[in-house]
C-alpha positions in Angstrom: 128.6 69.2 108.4 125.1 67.7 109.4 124.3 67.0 112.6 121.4 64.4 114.2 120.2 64.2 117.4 119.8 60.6 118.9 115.9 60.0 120.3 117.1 59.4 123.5 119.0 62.7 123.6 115.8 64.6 122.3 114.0 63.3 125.4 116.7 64.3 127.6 116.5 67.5 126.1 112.4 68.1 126.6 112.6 66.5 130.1 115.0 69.0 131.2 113.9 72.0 129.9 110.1 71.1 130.9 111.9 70.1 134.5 113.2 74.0 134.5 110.0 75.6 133.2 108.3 74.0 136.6 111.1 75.7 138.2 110.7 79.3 137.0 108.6 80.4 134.1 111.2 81.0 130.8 114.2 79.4 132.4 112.9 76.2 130.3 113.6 78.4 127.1 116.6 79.9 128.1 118.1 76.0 128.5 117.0 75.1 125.2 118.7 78.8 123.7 121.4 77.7 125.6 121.5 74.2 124.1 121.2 75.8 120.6 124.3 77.8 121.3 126.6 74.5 122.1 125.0 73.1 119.0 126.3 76.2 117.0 129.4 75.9 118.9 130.1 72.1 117.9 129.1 72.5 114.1 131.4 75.6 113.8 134.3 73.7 115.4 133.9 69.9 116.2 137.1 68.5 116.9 137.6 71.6 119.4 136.0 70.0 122.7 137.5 67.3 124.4 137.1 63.7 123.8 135.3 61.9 126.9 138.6 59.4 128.7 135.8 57.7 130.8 135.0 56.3 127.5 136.8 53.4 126.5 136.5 52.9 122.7 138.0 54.2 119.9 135.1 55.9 118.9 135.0 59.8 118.5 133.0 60.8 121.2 133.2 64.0 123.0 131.1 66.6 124.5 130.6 70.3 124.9 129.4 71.7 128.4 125.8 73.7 128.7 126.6 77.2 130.1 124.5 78.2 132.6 123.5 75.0 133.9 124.6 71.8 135.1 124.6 69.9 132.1 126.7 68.7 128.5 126.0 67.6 125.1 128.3 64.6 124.4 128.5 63.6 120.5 130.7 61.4 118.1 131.5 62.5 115.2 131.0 59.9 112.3 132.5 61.1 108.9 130.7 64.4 107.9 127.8 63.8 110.7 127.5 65.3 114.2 125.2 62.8 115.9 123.9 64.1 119.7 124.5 60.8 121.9 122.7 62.8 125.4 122.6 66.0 126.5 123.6 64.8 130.1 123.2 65.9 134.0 126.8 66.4 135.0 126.0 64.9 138.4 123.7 61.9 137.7 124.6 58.9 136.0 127.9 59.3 134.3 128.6 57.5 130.9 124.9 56.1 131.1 124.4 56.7 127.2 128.1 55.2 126.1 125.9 52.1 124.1 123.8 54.6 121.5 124.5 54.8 118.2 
């Protein structure tokens, strides 16, 4: 399975890690190991996170939560693709990124 990341997602992604490096020096890379584990996580099992119910569409979204900090990776899964939609505050905004393809 291949997996893309949506450029919206991949701003999310530097924007919260840089946010965290402000915070404390290294907890900016420890998001970003973290992210790469949900990736790993996803591409080994897809279909194993829940679909998103906010989302009314019968598209194959669904999303895998960050551990460690407040935050999840939703995705659709398109044939044999894995395409990142937002990796998402799970306090701010909710279903914000729904229109991305």
């Amino acid at each position: 399975m291949i997996w893309h990341l949506h450029q919206a997602a991949q701003a999310e992604l530097r924007e919260a890690a840089l946010w965290y490096e402000d915070e404390q020096r290294g907890l900016g890379e420890q998001f970003l190991d973290e992210y790469g584990q949900v990736i790993e996580r996803i591409l080994r099992a897809p279909k194993r996170f829940g679909k998103i119910e906010t989302v009314h569409t019968r598209r194959n979204i669904r999303r895998c939560f960050v551990k460690r900090f407040p935050y999840y990776v939703a995705y659709e899964i398109v044939g044999n693709e894995i395409v990142v939609l937002a990796v998402a505050h799970t306090k701010r905004r909710p279903g914000y990124w729904v229109g991305r393809r």
